[in-house]
N, C-alpha and C positions, 0 to 999 in steps of 0.2 A: 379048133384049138384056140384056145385066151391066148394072149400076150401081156404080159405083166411086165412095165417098167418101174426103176428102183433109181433115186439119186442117192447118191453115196459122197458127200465130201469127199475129195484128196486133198488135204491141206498141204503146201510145201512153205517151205522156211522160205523168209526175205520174199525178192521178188522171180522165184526162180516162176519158169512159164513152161505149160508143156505141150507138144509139136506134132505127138503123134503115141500110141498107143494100142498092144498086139494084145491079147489074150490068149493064153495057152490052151489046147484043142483038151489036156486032161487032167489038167490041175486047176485050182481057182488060183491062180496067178495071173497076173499082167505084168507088159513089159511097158515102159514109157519113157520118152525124151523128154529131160530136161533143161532149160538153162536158164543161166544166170549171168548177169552181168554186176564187176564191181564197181564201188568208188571212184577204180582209176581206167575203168571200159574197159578190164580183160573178161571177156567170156568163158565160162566156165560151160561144157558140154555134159551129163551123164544119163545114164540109162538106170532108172530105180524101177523097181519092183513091188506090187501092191497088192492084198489080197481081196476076196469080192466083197470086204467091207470096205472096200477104199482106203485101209490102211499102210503103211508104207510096211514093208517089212526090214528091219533094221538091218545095218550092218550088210545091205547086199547090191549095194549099188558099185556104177563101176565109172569112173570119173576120166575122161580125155580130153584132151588140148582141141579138138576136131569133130564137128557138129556131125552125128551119125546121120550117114546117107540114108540108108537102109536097114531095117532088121525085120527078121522074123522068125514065128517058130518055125522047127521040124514036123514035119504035119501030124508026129506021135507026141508033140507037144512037149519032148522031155530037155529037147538042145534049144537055143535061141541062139541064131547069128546075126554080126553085127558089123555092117560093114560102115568104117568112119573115113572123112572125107581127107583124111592123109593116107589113105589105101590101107589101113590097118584093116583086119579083118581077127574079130571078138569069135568066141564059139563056146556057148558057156551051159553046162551043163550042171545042174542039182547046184547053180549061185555059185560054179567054180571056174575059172574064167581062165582059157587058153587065149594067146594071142599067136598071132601070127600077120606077121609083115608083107604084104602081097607082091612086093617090088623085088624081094628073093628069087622068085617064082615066076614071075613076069620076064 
């Protein structure tokens, strides 16, 4: 069996940078860490979402104060969880994003 590689640009606005990167087990989605820092050093955390052209899909990113530790998909590919480093924990299904506070629970 060949292997065939492909670069795909993901271009991001400014200087955002990215950390880390999941692909969904059944969809052509990915999941990815980005961040940004401004003018005045506040960091800005989010997790954006790309199709297998590398292109960003709009309007489905999810933006927090706290650099995601962890995520990944569900191994059916259809939830992605998200756990950020103020013990938030994401769980986002079809780009619709439940939250849930871990410190409740703990």
């Amino acid at each position: 069996m060949a292997s065939h590689f492909t670069t795909s640009a993901c271009r991001l606005d400014g200087d955002a940078f990215v950390s880390h990167l999941a692909w969904s087990k059944m969809d052509s989605i990915a999941a990815m860490t980005a961040s940004t820092i401004d003018d005045d050093d506040k960091e800005t955390h989010q997790i954006m979402f790309i199709n297998n052209e590398g292109q960003t899909i709009q309007n489905s990113s999810i933006t927090h104060d706290y650099e995601a530790n962890v995520f990944d998909w569900q191994p059916n590919g259809r939830v992605l969880a998200i756990g950020w480093a103020d013990g938030t924990l994401h769980s986002i299904q079809r780009l619709v994003v439940v939250r849930i506070n871990l410190g409740t629970y703990l």
